[in-house]
PLY file of the C-alpha trace (Angstrom):
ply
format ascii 1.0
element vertex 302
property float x
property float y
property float z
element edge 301
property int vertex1
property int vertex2
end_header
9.42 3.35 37.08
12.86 2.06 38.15
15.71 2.66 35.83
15.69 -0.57 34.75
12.49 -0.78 33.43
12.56 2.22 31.74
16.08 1.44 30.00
15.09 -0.12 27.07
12.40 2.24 26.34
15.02 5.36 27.01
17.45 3.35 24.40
14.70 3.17 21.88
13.67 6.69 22.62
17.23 7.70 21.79
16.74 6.99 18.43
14.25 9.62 17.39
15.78 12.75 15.47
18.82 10.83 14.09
19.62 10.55 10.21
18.10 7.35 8.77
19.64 8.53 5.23
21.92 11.83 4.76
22.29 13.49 0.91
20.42 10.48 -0.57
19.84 10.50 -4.48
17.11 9.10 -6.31
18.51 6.06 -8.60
16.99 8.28 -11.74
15.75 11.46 -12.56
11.58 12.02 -12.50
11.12 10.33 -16.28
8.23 9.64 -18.61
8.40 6.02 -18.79
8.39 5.93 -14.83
5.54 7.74 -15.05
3.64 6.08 -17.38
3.92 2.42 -15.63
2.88 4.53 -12.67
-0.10 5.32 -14.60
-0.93 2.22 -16.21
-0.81 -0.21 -13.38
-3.04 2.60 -11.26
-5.55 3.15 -13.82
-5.26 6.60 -13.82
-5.92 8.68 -17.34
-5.29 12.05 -15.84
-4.28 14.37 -19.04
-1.70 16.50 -16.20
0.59 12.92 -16.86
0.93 13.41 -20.27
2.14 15.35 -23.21
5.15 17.98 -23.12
4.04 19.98 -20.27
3.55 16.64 -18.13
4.48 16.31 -14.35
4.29 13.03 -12.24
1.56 12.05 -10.54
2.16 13.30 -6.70
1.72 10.26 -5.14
4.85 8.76 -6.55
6.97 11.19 -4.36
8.22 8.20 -2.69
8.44 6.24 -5.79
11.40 8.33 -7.09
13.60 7.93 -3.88
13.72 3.90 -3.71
17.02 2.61 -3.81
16.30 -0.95 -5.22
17.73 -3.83 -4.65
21.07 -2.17 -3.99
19.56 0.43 -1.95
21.17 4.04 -1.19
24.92 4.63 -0.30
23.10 8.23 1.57
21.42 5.63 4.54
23.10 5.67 7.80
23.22 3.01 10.28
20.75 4.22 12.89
17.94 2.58 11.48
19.21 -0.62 11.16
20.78 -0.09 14.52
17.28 0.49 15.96
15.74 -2.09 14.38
18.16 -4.66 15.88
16.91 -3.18 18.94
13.59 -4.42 18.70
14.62 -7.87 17.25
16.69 -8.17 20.70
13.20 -7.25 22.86
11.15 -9.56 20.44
9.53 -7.28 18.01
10.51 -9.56 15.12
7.68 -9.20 13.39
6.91 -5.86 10.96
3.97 -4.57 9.54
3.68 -1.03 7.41
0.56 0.63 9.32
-0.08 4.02 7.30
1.77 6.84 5.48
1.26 10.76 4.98
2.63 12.40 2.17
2.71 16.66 1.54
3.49 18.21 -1.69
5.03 21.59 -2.45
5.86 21.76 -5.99
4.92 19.55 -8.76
7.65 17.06 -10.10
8.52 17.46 -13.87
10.36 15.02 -15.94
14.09 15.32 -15.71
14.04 16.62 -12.11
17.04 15.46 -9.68
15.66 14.64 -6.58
17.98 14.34 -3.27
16.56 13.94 -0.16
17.31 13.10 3.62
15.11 11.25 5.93
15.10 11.25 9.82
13.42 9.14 12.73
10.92 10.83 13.87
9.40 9.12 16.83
9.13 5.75 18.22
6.13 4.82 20.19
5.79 3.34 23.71
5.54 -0.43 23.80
2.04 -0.77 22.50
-0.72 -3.58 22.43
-2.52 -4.41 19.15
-4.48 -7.78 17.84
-1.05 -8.26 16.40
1.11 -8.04 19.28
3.04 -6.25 21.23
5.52 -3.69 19.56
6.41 0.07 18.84
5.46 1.78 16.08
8.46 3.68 14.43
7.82 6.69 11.89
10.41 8.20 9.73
10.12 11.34 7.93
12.05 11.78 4.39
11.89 15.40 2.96
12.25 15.59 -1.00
13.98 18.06 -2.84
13.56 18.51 -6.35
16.49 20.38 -8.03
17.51 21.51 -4.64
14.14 22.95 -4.04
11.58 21.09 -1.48
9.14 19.53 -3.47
7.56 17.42 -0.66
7.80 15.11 2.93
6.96 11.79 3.17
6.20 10.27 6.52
6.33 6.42 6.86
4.78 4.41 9.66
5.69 0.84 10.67
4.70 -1.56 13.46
7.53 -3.60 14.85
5.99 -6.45 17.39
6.01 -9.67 19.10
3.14 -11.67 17.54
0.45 -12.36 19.69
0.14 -16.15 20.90
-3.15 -17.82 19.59
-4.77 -21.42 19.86
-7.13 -20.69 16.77
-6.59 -19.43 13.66
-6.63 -15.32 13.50
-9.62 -13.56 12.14
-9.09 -11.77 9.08
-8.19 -8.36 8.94
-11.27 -6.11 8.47
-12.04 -3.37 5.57
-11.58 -0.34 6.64
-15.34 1.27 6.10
-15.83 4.84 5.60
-18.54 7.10 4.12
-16.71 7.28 0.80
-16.54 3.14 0.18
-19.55 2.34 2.71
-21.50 1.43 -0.41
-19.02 -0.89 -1.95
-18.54 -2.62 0.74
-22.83 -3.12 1.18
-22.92 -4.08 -2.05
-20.19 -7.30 -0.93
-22.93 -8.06 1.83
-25.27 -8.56 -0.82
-22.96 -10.38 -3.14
-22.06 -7.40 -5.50
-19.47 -6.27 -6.97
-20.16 -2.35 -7.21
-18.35 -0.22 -9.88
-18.28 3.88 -9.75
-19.64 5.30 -13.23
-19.60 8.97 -12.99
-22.77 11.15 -13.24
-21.20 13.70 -15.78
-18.60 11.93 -17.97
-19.93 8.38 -17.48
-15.86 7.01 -16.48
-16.23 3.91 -14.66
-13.67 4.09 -11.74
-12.16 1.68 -8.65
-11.52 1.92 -6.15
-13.93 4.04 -5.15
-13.33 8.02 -4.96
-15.68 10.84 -3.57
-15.15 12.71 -6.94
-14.40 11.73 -10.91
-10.75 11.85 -11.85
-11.50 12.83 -15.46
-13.84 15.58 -15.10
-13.95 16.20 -11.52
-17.69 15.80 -11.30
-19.05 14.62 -7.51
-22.20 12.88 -9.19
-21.97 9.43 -9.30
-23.80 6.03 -9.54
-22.92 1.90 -10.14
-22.53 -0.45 -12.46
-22.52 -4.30 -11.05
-19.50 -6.10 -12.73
-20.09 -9.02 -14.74
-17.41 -10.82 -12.43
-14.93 -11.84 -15.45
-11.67 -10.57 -15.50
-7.85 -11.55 -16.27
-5.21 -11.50 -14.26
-3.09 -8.05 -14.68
-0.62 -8.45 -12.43
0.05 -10.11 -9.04
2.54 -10.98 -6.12
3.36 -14.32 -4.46
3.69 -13.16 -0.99
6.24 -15.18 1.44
6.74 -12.65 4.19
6.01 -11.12 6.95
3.86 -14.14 8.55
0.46 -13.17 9.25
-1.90 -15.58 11.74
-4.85 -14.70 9.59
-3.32 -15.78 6.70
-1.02 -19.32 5.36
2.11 -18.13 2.92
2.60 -18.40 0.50
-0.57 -17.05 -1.59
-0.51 -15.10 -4.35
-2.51 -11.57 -4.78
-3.64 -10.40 -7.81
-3.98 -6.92 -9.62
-7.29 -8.04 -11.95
-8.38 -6.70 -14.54
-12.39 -6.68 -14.95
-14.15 -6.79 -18.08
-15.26 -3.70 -17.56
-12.17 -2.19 -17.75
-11.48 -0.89 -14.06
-8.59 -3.17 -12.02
-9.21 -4.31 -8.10
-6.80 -6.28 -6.05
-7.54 -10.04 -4.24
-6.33 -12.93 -3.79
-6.46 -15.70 -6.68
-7.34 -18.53 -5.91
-7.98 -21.83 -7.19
-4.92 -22.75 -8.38
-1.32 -23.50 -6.50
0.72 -20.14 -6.32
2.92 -20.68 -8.25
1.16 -21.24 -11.30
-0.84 -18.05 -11.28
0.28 -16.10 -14.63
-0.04 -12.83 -16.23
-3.52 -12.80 -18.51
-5.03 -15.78 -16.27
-8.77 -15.82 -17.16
-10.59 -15.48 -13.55
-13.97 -15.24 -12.41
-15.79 -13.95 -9.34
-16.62 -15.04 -6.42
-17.54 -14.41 -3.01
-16.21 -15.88 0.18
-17.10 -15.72 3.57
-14.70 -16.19 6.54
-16.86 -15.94 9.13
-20.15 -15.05 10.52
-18.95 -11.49 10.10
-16.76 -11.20 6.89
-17.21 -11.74 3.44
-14.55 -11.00 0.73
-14.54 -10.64 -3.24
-11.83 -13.08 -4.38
-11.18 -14.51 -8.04
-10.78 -18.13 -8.51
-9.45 -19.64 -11.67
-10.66 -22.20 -14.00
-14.28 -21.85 -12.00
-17.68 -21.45 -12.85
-18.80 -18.18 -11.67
-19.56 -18.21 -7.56
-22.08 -16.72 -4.88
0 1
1 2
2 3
3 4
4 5
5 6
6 7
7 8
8 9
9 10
10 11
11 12
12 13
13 14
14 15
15 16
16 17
17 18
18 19
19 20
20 21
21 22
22 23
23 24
24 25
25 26
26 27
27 28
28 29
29 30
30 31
31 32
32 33
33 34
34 35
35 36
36 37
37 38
38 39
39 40
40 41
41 42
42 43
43 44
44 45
45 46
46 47
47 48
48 49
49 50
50 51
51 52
52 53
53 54
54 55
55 56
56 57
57 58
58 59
59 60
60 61
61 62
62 63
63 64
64 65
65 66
66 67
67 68
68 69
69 70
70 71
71 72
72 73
73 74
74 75
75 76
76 77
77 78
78 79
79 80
80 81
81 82
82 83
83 84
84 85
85 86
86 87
87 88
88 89
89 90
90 91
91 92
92 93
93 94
94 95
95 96
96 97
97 98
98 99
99 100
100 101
101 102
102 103
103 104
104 105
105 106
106 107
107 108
108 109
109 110
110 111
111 112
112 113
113 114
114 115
115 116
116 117
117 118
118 119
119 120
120 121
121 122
122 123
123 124
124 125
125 126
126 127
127 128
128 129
129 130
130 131
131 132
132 133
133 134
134 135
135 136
136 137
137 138
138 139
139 140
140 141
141 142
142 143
143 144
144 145
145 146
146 147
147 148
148 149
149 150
150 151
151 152
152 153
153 154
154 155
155 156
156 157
157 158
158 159
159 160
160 161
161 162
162 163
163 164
164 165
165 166
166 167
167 168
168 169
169 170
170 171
171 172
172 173
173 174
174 175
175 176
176 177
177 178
178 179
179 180
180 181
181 182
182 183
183 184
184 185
185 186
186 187
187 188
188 189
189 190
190 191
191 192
192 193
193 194
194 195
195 196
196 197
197 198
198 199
199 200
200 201
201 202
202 203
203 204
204 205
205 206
206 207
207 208
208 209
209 210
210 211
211 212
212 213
213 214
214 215
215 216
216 217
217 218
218 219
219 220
220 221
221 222
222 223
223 224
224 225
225 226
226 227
227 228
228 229
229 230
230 231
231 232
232 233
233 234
234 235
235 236
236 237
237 238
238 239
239 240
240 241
241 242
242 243
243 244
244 245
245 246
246 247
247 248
248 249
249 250
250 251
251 252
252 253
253 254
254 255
255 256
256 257
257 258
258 259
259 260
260 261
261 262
262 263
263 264
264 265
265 266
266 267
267 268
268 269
269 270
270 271
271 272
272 273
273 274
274 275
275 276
276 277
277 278
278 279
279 280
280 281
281 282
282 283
283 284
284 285
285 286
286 287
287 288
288 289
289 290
290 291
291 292
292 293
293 294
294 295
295 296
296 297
297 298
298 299
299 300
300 301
């Protein structure tokens, strides 16, 4: 490869092991209410959360190191710099692909957490049914009263979208053995809850094992298909060619309890609202895919 070609790549590659955030400090200490909202929107009744010996649930490591709005004085330039980079060669696109989080001590309410974060690697110029782009990972490492309490590694795609004539195909579910029989059930116009075989707890999404008692024995319970609207999100950006912004997705709230996120439809975006009665239904996108959505105002669908 002449020096050339490979300069942009050795720019990019530059990047990896410089500071994306130095001494950063999480906007508040680990806190109850935090923690509770945490709880609430995910469903999750886990006694550990709760009462005087409490500590966080460990999937909010990241949750206590957002900046906001105003973001963190601790972030350096080099990620900004390298994502100018890949503006300049066309990746103006981004998509978050995955993350991987490890924990090494539990978080506690009034912990101070500090952390630093690093890039880790950036990929070769890679082709996906996005586009064209490199995937950049950056690894933050979490420190709980000065003491590691966990690292958090973050995976985005930057790219060039791909040129189409037609429309995109959506995105498909990712099936594995765990959700294999949810997703079945959607074939055959179902929407499958988990009610555990010891403690009877209905839970979704679905999970190999019962959160309240830990039990491994399971069966279903078929939804009724009513809900209310819990929560949602109008969502504006990044483009996607599968889908038309903006649309709104919904946290909803099933009669029986358990909370699943679609899309609402039915209704213009912007007048989707908190408690919105919604009902079931089942859409197909093509010859291949077929989606649980919620559609207000509507008779129940097949």
């Amino acid at each position: 490869m002449s020096d050339e070609a490979a300069g942009p790549a050795a720019r990019l590659k530059a990047y990896e092991g410089r500071a994306a955030a130095v001494e950063g400090v999480g906007k508040d200490p680990v806190n109850e209410p935090m923690i509770r909202h945490w709880c609430e929107a995910m469903g999750d009744t886990n006694a550990a959360y709760t009462g005087p010996d409490a500590v966080a649930p460990p999937t909010m490591l990241q949750a206590w190191t957002m900046g906001g709005l105003s973001g963190h004085e601790g972030r350096s330039d080099a990620y900004d710099e390298l994502l100018g980079l890949l503006d300049e060669a066309g990746c103006t696109s981004v998509v978050a692909t995955d993350c991987e989080q490890e924990y090494l001590r539990p978080l506690r309410p009034g912990d101070e957490i500090t952390f630093d974060a690093v890039i880790e690697s950036v990929s070769e110029r890679k082709t996906t049914k996005l586009g064209t782009g490199h995937f950049v990972t950056t690894r933050m490492d979490v420190r709980a009263n000065g003491e590691p309490a966990g690292t958090h590694r973050f995976r985005i795609l930057k790219y060039a979208p791909a040129r189409t004539k037609s429309k995109a195909a959506r995105p498909r579910p990712v099936v594995n053995r765990d959700n294999a029989g949810f997703w079945e059930g959607v074939g055959r116009h179902q929407l499958l809850i988990q009610r555990c075989g010891g403690c009877g707890t209905l839970r979704f999404p679905w999970l190999p094992g019962c959160g309240a008692c830990g039990s491994p024995e399971w069966g279903t319970v078929e939804a009724s298909g009513e809900g209310t609207v819990y929560s949602y999100v109008v969502m504006h950006h990044p483009p996607f060619p599968a889908f038309d912004p903006p649309y709104a997705v919904g946290l909803i709230e099933l009669a029986e309890g358990v909370r699943i996120v679609s899309n609402v439809i039915g209704v213009p975006y912007d007048k989707v609202r908190i408690g919105m009665p919604v009902r079931l239904r089942f859409e197909r996108y093509d010859e291949e895919l077929v989606l649980p959505v919620f559609r207000a105002g509507a008779e129940g669908g097949g």
